[in-house]
Chimera marker file (.cmm) of the C-alpha trace (Angstrom):
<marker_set name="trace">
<marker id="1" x="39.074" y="140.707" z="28.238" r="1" g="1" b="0" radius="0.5"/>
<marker id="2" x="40.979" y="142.652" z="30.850" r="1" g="1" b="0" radius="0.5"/>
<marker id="3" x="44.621" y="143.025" z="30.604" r="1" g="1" b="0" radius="0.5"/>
<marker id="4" x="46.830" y="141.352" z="33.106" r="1" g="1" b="0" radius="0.5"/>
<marker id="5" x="49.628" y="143.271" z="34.750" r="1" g="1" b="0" radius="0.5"/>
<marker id="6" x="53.230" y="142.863" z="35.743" r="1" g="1" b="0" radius="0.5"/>
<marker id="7" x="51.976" y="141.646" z="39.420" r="1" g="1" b="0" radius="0.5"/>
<marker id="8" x="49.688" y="139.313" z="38.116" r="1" g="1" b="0" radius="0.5"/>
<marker id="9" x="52.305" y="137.629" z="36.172" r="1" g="1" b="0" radius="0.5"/>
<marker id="10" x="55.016" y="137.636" z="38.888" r="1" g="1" b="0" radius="0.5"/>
<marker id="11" x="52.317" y="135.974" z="41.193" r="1" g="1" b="0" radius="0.5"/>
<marker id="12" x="51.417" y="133.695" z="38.114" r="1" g="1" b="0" radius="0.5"/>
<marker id="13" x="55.071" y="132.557" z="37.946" r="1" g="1" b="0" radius="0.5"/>
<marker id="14" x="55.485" y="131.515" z="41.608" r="1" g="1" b="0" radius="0.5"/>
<marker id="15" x="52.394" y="129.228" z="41.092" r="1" g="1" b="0" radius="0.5"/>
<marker id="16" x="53.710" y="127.820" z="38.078" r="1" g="1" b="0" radius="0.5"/>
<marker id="17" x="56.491" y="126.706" z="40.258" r="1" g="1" b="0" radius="0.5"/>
<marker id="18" x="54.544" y="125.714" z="43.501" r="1" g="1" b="0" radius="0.5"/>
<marker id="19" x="52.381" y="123.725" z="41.065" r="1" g="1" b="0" radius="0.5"/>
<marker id="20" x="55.471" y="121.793" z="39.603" r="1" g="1" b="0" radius="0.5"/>
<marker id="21" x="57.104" y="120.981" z="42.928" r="1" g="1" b="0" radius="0.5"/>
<marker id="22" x="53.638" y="119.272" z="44.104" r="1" g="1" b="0" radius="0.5"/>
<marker id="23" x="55.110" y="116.271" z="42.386" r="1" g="1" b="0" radius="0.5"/>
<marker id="24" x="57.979" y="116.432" z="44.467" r="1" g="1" b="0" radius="0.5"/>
<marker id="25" x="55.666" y="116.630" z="47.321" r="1" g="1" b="0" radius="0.5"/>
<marker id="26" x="53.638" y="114.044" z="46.763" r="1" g="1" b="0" radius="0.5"/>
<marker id="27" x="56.243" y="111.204" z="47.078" r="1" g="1" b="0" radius="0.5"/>
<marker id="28" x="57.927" y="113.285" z="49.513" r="1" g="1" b="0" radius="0.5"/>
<marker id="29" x="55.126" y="114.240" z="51.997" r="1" g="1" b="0" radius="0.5"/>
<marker id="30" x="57.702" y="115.121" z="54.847" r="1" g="1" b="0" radius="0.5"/>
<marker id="31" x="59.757" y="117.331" z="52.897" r="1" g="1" b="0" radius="0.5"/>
<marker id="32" x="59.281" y="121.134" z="53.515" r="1" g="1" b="0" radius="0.5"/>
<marker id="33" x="59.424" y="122.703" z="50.209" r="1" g="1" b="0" radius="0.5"/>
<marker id="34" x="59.206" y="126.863" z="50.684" r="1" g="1" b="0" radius="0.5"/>
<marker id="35" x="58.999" y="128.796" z="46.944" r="1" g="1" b="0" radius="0.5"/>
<marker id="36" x="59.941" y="132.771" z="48.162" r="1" g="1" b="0" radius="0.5"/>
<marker id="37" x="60.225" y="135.658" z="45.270" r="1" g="1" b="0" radius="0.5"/>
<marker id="38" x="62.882" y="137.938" z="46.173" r="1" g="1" b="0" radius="0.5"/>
<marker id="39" x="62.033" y="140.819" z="43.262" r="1" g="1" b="0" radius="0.5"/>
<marker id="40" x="60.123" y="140.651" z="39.960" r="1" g="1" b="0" radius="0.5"/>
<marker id="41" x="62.724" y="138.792" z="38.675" r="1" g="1" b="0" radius="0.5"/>
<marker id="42" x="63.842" y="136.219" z="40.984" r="1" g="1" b="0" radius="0.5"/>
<marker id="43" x="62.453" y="133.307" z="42.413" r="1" g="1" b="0" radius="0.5"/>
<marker id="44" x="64.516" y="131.097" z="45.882" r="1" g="1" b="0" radius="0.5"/>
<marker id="45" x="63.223" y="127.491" z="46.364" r="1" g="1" b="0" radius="0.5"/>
<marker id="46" x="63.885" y="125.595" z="49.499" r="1" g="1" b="0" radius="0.5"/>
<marker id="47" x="63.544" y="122.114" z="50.277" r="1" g="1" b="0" radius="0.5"/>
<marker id="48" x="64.425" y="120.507" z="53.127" r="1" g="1" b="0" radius="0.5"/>
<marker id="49" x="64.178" y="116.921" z="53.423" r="1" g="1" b="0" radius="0.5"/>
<marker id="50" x="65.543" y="114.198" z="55.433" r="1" g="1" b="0" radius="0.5"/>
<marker id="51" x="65.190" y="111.793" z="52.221" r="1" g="1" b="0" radius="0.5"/>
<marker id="52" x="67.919" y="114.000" z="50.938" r="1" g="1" b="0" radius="0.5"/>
<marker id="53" x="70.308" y="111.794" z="53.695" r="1" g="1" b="0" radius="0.5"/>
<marker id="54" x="73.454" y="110.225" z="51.618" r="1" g="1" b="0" radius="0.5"/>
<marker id="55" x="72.447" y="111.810" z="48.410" r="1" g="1" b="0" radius="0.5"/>
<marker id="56" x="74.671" y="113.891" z="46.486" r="1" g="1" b="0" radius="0.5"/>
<marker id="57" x="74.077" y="117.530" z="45.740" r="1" g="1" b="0" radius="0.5"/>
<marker id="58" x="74.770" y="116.981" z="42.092" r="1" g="1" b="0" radius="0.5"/>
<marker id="59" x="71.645" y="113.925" z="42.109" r="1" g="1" b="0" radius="0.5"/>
<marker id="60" x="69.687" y="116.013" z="44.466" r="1" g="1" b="0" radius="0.5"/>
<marker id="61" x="69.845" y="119.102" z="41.800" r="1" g="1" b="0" radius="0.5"/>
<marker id="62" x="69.539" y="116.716" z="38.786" r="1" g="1" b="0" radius="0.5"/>
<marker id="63" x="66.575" y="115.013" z="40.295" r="1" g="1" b="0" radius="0.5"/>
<marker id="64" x="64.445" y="118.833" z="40.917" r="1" g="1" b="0" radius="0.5"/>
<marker id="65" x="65.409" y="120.186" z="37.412" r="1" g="1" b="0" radius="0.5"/>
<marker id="66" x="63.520" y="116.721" z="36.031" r="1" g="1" b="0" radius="0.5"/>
<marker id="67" x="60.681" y="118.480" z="37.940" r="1" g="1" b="0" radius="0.5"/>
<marker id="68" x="61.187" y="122.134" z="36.551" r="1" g="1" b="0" radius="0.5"/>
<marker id="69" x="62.490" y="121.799" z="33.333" r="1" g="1" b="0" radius="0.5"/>
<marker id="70" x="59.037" y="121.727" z="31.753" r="1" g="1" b="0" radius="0.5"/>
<marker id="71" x="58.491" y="124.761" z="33.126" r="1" g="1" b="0" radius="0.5"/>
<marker id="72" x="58.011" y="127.793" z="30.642" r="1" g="1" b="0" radius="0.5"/>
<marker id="73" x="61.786" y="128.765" z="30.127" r="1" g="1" b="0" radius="0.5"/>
<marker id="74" x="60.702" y="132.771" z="31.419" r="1" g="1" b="0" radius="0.5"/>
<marker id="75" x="59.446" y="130.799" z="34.519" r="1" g="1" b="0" radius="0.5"/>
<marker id="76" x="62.459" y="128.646" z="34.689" r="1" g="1" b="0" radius="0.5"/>
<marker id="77" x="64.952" y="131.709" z="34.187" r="1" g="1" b="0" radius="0.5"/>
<marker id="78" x="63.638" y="133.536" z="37.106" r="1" g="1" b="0" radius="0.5"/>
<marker id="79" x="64.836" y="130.567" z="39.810" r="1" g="1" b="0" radius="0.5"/>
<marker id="80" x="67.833" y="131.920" z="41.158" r="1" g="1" b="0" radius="0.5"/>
<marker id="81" x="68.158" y="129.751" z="44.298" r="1" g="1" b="0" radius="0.5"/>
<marker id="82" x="67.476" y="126.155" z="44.101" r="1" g="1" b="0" radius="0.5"/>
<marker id="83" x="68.481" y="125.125" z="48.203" r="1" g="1" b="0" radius="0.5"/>
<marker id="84" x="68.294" y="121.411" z="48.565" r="1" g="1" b="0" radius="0.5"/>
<marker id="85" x="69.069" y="120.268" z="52.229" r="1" g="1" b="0" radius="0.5"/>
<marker id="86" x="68.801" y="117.565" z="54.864" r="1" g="1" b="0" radius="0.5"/>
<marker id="87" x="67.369" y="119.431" z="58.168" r="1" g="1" b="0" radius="0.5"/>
<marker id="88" x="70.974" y="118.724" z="59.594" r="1" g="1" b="0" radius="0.5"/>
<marker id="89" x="72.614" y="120.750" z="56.916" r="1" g="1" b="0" radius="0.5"/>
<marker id="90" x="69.845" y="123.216" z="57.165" r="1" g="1" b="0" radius="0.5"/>
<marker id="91" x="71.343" y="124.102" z="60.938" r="1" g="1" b="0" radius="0.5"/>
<marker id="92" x="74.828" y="125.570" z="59.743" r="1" g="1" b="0" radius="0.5"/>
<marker id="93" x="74.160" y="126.277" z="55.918" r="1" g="1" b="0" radius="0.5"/>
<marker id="94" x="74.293" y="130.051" z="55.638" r="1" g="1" b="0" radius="0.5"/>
<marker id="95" x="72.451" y="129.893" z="52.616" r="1" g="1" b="0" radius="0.5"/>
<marker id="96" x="69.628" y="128.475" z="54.359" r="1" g="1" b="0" radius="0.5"/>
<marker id="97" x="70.308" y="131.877" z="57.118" r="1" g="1" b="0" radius="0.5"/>
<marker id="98" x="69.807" y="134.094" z="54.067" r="1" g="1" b="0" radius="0.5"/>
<marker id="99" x="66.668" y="132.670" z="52.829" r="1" g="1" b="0" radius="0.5"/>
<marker id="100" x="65.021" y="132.983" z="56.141" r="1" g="1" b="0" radius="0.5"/>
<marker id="101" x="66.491" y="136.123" z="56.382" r="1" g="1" b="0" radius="0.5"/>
<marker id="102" x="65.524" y="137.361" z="52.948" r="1" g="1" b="0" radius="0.5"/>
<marker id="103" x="66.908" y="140.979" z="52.288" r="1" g="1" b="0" radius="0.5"/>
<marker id="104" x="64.174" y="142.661" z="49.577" r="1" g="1" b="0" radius="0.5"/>
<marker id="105" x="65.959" y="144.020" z="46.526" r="1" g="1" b="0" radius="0.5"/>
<marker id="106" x="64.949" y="147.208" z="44.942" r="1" g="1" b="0" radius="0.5"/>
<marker id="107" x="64.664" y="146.059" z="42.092" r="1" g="1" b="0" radius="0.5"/>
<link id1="1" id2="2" r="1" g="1" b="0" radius="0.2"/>
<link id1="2" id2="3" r="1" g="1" b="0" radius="0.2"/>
<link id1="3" id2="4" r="1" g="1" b="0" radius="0.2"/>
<link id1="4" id2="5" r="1" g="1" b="0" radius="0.2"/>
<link id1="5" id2="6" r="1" g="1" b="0" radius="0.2"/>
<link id1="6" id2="7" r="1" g="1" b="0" radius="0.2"/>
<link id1="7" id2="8" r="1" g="1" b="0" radius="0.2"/>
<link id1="8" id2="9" r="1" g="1" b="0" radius="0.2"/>
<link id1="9" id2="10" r="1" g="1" b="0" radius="0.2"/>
<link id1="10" id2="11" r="1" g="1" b="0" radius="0.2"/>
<link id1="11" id2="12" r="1" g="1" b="0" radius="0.2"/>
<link id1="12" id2="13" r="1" g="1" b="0" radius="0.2"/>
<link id1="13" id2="14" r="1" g="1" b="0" radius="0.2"/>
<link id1="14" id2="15" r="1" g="1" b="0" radius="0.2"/>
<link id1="15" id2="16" r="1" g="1" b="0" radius="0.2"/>
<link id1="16" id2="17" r="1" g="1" b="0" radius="0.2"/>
<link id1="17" id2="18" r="1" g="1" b="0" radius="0.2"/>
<link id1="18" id2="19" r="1" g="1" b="0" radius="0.2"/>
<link id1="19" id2="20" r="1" g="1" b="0" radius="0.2"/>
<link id1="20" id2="21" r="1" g="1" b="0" radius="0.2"/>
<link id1="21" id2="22" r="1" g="1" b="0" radius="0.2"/>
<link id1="22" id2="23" r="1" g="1" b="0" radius="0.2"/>
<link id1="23" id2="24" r="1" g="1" b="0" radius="0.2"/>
<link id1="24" id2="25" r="1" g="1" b="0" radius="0.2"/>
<link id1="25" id2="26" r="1" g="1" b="0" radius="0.2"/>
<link id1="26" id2="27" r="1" g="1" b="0" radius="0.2"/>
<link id1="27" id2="28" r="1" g="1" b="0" radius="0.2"/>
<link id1="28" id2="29" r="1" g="1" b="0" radius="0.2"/>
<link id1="29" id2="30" r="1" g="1" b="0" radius="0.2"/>
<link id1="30" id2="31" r="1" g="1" b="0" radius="0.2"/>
<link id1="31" id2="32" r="1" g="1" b="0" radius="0.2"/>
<link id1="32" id2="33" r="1" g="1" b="0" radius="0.2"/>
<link id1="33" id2="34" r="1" g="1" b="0" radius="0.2"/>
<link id1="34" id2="35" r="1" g="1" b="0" radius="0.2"/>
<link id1="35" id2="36" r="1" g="1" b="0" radius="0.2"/>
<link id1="36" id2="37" r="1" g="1" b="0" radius="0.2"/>
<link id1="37" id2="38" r="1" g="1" b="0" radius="0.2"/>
<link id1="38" id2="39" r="1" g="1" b="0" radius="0.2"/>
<link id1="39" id2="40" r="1" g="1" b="0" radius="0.2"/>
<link id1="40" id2="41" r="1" g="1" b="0" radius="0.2"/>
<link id1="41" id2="42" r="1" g="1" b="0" radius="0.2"/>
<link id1="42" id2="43" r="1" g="1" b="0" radius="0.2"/>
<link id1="43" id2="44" r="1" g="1" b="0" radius="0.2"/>
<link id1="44" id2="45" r="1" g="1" b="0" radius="0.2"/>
<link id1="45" id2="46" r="1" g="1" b="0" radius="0.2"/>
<link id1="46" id2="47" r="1" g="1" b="0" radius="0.2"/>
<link id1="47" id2="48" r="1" g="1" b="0" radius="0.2"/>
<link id1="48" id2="49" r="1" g="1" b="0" radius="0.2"/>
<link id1="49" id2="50" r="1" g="1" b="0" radius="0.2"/>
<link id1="50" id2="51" r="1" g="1" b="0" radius="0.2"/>
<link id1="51" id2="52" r="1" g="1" b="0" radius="0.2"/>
<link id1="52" id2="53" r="1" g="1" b="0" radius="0.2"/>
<link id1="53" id2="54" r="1" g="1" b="0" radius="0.2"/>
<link id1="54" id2="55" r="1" g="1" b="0" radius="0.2"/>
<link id1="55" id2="56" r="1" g="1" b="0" radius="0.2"/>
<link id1="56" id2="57" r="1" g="1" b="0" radius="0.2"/>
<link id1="57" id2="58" r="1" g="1" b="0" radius="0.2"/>
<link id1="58" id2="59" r="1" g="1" b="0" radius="0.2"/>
<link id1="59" id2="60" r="1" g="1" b="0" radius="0.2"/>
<link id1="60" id2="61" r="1" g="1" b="0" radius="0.2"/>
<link id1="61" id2="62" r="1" g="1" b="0" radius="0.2"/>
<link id1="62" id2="63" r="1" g="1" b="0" radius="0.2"/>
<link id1="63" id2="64" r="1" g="1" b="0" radius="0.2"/>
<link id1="64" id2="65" r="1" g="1" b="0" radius="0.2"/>
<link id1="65" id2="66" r="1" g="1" b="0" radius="0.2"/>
<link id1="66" id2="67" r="1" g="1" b="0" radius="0.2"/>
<link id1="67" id2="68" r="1" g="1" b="0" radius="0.2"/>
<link id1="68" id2="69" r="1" g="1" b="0" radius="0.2"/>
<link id1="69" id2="70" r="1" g="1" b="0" radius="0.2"/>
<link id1="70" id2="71" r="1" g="1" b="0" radius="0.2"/>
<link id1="71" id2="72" r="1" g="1" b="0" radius="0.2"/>
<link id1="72" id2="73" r="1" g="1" b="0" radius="0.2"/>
<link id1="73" id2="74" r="1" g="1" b="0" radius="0.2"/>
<link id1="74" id2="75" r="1" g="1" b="0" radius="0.2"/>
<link id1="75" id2="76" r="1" g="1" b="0" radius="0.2"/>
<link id1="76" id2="77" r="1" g="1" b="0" radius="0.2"/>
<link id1="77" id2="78" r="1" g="1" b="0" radius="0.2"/>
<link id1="78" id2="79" r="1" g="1" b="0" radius="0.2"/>
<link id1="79" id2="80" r="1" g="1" b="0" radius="0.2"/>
<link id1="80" id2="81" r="1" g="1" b="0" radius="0.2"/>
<link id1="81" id2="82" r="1" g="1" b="0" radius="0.2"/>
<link id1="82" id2="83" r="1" g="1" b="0" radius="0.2"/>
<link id1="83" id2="84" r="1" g="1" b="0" radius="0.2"/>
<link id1="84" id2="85" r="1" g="1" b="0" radius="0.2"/>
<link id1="85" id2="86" r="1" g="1" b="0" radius="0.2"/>
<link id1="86" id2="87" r="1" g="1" b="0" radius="0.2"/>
<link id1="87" id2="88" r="1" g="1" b="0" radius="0.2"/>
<link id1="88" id2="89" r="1" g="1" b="0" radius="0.2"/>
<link id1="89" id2="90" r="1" g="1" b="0" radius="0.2"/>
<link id1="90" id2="91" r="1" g="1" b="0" radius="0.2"/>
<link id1="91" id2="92" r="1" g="1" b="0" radius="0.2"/>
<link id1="92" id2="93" r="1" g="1" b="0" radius="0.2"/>
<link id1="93" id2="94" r="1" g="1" b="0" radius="0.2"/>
<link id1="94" id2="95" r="1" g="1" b="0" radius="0.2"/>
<link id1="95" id2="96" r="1" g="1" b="0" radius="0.2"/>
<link id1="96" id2="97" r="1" g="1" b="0" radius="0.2"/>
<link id1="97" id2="98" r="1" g="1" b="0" radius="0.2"/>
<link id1="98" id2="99" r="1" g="1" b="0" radius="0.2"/>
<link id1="99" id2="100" r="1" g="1" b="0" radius="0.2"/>
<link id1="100" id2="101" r="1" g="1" b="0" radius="0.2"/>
<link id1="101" id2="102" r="1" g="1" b="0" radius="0.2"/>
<link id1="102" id2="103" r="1" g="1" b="0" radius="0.2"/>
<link id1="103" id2="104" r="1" g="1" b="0" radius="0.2"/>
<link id1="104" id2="105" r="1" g="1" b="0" radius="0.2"/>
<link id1="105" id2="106" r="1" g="1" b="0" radius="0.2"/>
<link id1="106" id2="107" r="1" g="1" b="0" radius="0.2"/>
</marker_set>
């Protein structure tokens, strides 16, 4: 059997993730849902969705964790950036700016 390596894994990881948030996805077929790895160790999610609209962030948060918790925990430990956002807040968050304007880290 031939042995994986560290870039297999990191690329493993961010499908574990895209795989999870299809559940999201599917009763949210609007929402624009963007998984990004910054380093080897970090992974941003983004979802912006207009069913977000009069939610709270704590509900929105609580309600996306129900989706990744089952996640392996060195899977889960890598998200670093869960971004949860109505396309109105999208226009003047400035953590929405920095995700589009992700800066590589060297790490």
């Amino acid at each position: 059997m031939a042995r994986r390596g560290k870039s297999d894994v990191v690329v493993r990881d961010v499908r574990l993730v895209q795989d999870a948030l299809r559940k999201y996805a599917a009763s949210h077929p609007s929402a624009d849902i963007q998984v990004r790895r910054q380093n080897s160790v970090s992974i941003r999610i983004r979802i912006i969705d207009l069913d977000f609209e009069g939610t709270a962030l704590v509900e929105r948060d609580t309600q996306l964790w129900d989706i990744l918790d089952p996640l392996p925990e060195e899977v889960r430990s890598q998200i670093t950036m869960l971004l949860l956002l109505t396309p109105k807040e999208a226009k003047t968050s400035f953590a929405n700016m920095e995700f589009d304007h992700l800066i590589e880290s060297a790490f």
